[in-house]
Structures are given as structure tokens and as C-alpha cells.
TORZA-367195 format. One line per 3 residues: number of its first residue (from 0); their letters; for each residue x, z, y of N, C-alpha, C. Coordinates in pm, whole numbers, always signed. Last residue first. Layout:
<sites>
NUM) a) X/Z/Y/X/Z/Y/X/Z/Y | ...
</sites>
This chain:
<sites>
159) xxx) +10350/+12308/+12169/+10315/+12201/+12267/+10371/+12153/+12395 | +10644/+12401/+11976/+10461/+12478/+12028/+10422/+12317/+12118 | +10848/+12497/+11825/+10884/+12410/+11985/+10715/+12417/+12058
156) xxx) +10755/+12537/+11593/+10871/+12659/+11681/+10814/+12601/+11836 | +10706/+12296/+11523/+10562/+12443/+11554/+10625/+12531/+11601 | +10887/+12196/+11460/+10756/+12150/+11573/+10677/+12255/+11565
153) xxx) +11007/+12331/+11288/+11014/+12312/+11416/+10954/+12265/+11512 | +10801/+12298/+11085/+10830/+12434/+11110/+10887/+12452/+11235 | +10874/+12055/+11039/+10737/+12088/+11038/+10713/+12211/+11118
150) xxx) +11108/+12011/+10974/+11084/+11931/+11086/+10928/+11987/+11153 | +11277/+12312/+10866/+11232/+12183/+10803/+11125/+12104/+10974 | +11371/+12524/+10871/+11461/+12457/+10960/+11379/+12284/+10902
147) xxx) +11234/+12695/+10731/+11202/+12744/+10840/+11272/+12625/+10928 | +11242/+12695/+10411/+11146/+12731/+10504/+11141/+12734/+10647 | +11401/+12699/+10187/+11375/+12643/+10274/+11242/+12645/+10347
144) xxx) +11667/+12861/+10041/+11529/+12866/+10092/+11522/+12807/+10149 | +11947/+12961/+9974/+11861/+12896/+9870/+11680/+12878/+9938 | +11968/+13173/+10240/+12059/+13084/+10089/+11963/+13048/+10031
141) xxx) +11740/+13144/+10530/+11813/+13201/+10394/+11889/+13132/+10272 | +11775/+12874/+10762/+11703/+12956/+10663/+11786/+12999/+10568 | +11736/+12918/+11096/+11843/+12908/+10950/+11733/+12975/+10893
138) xxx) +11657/+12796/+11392/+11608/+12826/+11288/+11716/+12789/+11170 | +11668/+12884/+11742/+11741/+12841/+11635/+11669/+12899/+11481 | +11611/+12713/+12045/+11573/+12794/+11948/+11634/+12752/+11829
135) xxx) +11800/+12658/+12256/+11665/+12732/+12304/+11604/+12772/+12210 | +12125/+12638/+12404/+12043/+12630/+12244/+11883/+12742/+12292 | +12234/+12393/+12583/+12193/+12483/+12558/+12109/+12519/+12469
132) xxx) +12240/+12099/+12611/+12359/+12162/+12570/+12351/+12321/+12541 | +12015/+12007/+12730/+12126/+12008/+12787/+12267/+12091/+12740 | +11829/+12191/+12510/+11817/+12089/+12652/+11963/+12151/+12696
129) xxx) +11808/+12245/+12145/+11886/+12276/+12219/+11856/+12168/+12388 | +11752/+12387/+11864/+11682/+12298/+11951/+11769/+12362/+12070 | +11843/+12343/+11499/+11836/+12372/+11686/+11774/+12321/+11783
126) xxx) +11837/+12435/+11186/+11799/+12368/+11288/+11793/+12415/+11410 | +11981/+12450/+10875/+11961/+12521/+10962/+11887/+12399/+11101 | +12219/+12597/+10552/+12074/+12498/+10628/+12005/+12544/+10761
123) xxx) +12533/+12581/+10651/+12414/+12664/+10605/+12305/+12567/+10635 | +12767/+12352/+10536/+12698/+12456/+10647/+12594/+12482/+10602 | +13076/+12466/+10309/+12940/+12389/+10383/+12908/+12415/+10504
120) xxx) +13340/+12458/+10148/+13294/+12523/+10267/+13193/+12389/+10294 | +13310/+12337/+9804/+13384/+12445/+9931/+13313/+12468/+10062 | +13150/+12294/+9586/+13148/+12219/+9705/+13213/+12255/+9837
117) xxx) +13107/+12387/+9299/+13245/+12289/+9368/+13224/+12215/+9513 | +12960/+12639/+9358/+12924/+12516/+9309/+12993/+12454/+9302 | +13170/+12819/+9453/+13143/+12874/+9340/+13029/+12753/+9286
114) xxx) +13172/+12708/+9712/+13275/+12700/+9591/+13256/+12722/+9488 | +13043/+12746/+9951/+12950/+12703/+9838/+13035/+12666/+9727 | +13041/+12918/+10228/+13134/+12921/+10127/+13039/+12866/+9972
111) xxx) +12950/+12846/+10547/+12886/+12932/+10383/+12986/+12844/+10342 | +12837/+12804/+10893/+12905/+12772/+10763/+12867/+12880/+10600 | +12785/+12903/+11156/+12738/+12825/+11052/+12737/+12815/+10934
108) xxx) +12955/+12906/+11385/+12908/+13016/+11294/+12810/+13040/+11218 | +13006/+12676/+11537/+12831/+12762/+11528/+12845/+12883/+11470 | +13247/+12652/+11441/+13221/+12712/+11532/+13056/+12756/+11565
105) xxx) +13150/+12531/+11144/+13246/+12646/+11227/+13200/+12698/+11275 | +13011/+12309/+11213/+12942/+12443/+11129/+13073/+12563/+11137 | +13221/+12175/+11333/+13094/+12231/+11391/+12985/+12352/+11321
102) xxx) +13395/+12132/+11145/+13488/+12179/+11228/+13305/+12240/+11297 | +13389/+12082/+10849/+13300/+12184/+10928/+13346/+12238/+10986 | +13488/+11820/+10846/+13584/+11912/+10783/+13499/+12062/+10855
99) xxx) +13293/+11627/+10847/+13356/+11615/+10696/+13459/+11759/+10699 | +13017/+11622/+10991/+13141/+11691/+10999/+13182/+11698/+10887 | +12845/+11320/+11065/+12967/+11352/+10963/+13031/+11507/+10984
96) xxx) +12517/+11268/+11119/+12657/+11345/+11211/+12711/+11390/+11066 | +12318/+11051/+11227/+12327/+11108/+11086/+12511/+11153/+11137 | +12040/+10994/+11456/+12180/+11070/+11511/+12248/+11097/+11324
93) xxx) +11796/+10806/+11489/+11811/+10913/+11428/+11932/+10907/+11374 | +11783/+10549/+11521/+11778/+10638/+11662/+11793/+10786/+11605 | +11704/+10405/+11276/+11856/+10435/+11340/+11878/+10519/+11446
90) xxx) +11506/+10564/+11023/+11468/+10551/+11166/+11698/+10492/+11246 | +11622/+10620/+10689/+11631/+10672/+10856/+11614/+10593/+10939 | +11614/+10559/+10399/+11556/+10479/+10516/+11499/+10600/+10654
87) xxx) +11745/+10686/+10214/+11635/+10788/+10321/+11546/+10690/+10392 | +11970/+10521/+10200/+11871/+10527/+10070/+11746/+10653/+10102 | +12041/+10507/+10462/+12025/+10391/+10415/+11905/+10416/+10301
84) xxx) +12146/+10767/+10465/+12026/+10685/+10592/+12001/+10593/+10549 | +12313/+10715/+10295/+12233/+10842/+10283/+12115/+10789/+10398 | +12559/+10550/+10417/+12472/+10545/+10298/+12365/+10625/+10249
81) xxx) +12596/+10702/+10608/+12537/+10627/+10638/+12481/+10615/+10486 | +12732/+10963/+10486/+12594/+10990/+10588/+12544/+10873/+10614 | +12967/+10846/+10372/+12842/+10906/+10256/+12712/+10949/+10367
78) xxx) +13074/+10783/+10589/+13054/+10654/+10478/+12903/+10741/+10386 | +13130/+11018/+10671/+13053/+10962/+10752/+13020/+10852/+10650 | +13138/+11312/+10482/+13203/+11183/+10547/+13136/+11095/+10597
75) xxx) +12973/+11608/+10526/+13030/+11523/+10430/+13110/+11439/+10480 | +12816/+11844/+10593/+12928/+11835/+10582/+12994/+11730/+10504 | +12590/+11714/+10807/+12621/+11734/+10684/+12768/+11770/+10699
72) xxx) +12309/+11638/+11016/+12455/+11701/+11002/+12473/+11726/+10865 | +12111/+11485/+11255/+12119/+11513/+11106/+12256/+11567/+11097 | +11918/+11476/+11544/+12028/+11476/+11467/+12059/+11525/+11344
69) xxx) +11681/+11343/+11771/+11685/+11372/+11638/+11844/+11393/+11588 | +11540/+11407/+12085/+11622/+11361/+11990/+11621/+11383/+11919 | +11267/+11429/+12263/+11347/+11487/+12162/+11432/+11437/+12075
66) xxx) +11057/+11333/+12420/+11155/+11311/+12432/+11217/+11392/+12408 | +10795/+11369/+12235/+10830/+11454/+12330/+10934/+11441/+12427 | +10782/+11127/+12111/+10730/+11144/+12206/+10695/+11260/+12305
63) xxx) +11017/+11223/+11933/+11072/+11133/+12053/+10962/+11149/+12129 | +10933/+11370/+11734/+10998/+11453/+11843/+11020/+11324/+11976 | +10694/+11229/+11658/+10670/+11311/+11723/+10759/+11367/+11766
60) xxx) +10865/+10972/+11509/+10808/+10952/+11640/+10737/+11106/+11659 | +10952/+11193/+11267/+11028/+11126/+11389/+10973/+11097/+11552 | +10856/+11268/+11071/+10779/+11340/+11166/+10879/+11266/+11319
57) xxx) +10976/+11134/+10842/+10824/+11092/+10874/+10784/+11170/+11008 | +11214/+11207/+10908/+11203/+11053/+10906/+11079/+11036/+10937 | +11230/+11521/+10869/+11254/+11403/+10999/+11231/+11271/+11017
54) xxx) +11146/+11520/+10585/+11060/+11582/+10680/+11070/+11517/+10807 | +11363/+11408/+10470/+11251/+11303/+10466/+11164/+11392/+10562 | +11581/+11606/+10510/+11578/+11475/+10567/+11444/+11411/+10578
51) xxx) +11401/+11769/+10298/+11450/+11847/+10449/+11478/+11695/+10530 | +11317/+11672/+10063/+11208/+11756/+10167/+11285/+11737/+10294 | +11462/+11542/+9877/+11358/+11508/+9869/+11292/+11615/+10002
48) xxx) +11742/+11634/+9993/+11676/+11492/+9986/+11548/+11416/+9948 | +11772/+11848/+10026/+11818/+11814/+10128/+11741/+11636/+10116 | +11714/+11909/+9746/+11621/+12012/+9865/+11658/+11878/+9972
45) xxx) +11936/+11793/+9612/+11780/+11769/+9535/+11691/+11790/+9651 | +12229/+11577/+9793/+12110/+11736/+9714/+11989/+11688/+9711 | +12239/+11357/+9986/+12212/+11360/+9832/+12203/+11478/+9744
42) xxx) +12441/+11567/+10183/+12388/+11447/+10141/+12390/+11443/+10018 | +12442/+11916/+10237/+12509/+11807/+10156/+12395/+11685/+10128 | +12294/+12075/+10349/+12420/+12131/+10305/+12514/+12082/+10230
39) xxx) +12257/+11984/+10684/+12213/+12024/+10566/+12315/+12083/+10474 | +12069/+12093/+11017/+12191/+12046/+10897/+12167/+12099/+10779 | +11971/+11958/+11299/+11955/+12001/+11181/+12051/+11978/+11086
36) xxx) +11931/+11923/+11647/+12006/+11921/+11568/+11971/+12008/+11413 | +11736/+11819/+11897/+11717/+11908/+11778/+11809/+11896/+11684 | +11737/+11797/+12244/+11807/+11739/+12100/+11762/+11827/+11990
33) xxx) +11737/+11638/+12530/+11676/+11732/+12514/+11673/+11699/+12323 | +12017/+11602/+12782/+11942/+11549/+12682/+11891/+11701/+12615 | +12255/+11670/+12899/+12152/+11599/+12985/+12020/+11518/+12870
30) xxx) +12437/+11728/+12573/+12473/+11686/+12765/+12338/+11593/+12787 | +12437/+11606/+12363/+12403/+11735/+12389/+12391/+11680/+12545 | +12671/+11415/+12256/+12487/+11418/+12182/+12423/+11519/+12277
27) xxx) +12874/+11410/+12428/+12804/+11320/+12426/+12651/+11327/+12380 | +12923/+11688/+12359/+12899/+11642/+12452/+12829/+11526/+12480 | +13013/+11655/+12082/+12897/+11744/+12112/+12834/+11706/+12208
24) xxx) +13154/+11304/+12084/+13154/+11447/+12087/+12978/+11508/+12089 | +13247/+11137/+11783/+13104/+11132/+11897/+13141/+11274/+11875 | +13410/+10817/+11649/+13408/+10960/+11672/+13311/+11003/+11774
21) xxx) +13334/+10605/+11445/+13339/+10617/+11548/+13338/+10802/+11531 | +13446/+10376/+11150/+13349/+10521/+11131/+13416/+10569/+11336 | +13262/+10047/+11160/+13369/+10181/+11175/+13302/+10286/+11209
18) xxx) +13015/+10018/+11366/+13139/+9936/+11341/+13236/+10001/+11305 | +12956/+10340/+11254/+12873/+10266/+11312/+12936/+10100/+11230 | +12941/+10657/+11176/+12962/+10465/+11091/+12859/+10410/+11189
15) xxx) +13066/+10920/+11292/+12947/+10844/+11256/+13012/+10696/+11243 | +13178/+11232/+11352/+13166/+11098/+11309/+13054/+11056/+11322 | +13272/+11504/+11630/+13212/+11455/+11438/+13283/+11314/+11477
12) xxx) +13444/+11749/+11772/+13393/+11583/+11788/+13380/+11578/+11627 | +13284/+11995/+11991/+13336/+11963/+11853/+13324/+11823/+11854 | +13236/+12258/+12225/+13309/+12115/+12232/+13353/+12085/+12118
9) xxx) +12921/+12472/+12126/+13098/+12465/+12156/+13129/+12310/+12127 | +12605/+12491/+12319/+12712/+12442/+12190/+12831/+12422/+12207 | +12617/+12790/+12483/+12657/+12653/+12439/+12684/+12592/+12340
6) xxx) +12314/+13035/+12443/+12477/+13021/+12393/+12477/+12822/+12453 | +12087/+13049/+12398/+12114/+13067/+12536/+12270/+13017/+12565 | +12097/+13238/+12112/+11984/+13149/+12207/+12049/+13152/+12325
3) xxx) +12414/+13215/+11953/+12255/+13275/+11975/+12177/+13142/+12096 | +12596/+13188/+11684/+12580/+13121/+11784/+12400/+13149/+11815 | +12751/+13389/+11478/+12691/+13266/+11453/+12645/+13308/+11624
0) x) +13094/+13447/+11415/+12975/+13494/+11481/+12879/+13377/+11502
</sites>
């Protein structure tokens, strides 16, 4: 069951490379903070890498001067999300979240079955906006579309 407006984000711990690949709960990113979480459906895709990441990099300083966090999600490994911030040149204050085993596109009720590419279980393309752990608006976009979870489209969800 995918995960509505008003819902919690459920308790999931990712990754991230920092010194080593570090573990970081939901909690930690979510809790007492005002966050936009976005995911893709794989570091280094054609969509995910020429539009949907680079949309956050250049529109960055406008979620912070809202005080808006930034988070990136993939289903991949955290080694392949840093290296991916690296050849994106990501901002570092910008959150790049490993779920290598879509323990979080899980439970969002998220996920998609992309096997029939060789890429087994993904997460759908998608973006949140969520204060304090609570989800205030959610944008997925359709299989193969991108339209609606791109940085542009959320700032215009989120209005002034």
C-alpha cells in the first residue's frame, strides 16, 4: 500500500559513504526537519541522470532558502551513490541515500519490479515532501514518465 499524505514515514535505516559506508535512519533525516525526499530508479540511467538529479543540483539553494532539505534515493549501494554525486557534482548538503535492498521503497509502497530490464526490484520515480516526519505532499510519476517528481514541479507543488 503506497503511503498517503499525512502518513509517517516508516522507521528504515539506508546508507551513505561518508568515512565508510555509515548507516542513517529515517529518523535521523526526517525528525524535526522540513525534507523533500526524491527517488530514482537507478544511478546512472539516461532520465535519472541527465534531468531528474541535475534538476536538484541546480534548483538546490531554492529548497534550502526555504529551509528544505534535499534527499536523493536509489536503489543501489552506497559506493555507486557517492560516485554518482561525484560525476553529478552534488552540492554535499545534498542527502545521496543507498537503499541497496528497497528496504524504504518497500515500505513506502514504492517499489516496481524492473526485472524484465535486469534490474529486479526498484523504486518508482517519485518525490516527498515531508515536516517532521510527516508526508505533506507526494509526487510519483507514471512508469516511464517524468513529470511530476522533478525539482521544478515540486517547487511549484510546495507554492510560496
Amino acid at each position: 500500500m503506497t503511503i498517503e499524505l499525512g502518513a509517517r514515514i516508516p522507521s528504515v535505516t539506508l546508507n551513505v559513504l561518508k568515512d565508510g559506508v555509515q548507516a542513517i535512519t529515517t529518523d535521523e533525516i526526517f525528525s524535526g526537519r522540513k525534507v523533500v525526499l526524491f527517488s530514482v530508479p537507478g544511478a546512472f540511467t539516461p532520465t535519472c541522470s541527465a534531468k531528474h538529479l541535475p534538476g536538484y543540483v541546480e534548483n538546490f539553494d531554492k529548497f534550502q532558502s526555504r529551509g528544505i532539505d534535499v534527499a536523493c534515493m536509489a536503489v543501489n549501494d552506497a559506493y555507486v551513490m557517492k560516485a554518482w554525486s561525484k560525476d553529478q557534482h552534488v552540492p554535499e548538503a545534498l542527502i545521496m541515500l543507498a537503499d541497496g535492498n528497497a528496504n524504504l521503497a518497500r515500505a513506502l509502497g514504492l517499489e516496481m519490479d524492473a526485472s524484465a530490464f535486469g534490474m529486479g526490484v526498484r523504486s518508482k520515480r517519485f518525490a516527498l515532501y515531508a515536516e517532521d516526519g510527516v508526508v505533506k505532499a507526494l509526487n510519483i510519476d507514471a512508469p516511464g514518465e517524468f513529470k511530476v517528481s522533478g525539482a521544478e514541479a515540486v517547487l511549484e507543488t510546495l507554492g510560496d
